[in-house]
N, C-alpha and C positions, 0 to 999 in steps of 0.2 A: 178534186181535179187531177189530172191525169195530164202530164206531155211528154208528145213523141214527136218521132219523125212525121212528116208528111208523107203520106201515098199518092200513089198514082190518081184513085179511087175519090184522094180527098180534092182534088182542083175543081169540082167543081162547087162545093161548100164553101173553098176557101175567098173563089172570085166571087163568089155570092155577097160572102160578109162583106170587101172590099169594094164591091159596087153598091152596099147599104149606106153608102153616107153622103153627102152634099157634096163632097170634092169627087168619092168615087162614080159617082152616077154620072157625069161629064169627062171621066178617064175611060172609064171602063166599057168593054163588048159585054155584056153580063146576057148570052143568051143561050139556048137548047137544041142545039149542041153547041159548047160553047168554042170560038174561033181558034184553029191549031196554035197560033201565037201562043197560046197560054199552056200547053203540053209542051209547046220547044223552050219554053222558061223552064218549067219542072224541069225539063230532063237537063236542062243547062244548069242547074244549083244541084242539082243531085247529083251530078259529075264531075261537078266542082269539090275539093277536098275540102273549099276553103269557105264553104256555104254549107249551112243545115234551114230547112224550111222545116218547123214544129207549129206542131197544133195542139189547141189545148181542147179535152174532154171534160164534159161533166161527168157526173156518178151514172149517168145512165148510156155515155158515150158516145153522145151529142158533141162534136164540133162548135165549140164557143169561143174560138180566137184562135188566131196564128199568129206568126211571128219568124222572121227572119234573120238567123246570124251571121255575120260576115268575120271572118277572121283576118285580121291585117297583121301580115308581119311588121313589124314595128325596129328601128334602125337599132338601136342597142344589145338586140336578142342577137345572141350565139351558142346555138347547141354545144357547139366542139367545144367546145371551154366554160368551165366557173371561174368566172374573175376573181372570186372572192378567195379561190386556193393560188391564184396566180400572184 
């Protein structure tokens, strides 16, 4: 297995798997071509520093899962300073 970023290239794999399941068939537009909604999400995580959209491959680099990360700055982080030299 293999993970990377997402492409442009993969949205439409990714809304596929996401519209495979019982909650996503009643969320999702899953159609061909699929609704610009779903390109102005990519291009809004992709632009965001604080979001990575990954996909996972098989050995034959087949799209088998995604996966979304969010990164939360959290209250006690400070770059400018190590507390522990303070």
């Amino acid at each position: 297995m293999k993970f990377r970023k997402a492409k442009k290239e993969d949205i439409f794999k990714i809304v596929a798997m996401i519209a495979d399941d019982e909650l996503g068939m009643k969320r999702e537009i899953f159609q061909n071509p699929l609704p610009d909604v779903y390109l102005k999400a990519f291009e809004n995580i992709i632009s965001d520093d604080n979001q990575e959209l990954i996909v996972v491959e098989d050995d034959n680099l087949e799209i088998i899962g995604t996966l979304q990360l969010t990164f939360i700055q959290y209250l006690t982080y400070k770059p400018q300073f190590d507390v522990r030299k303070e």
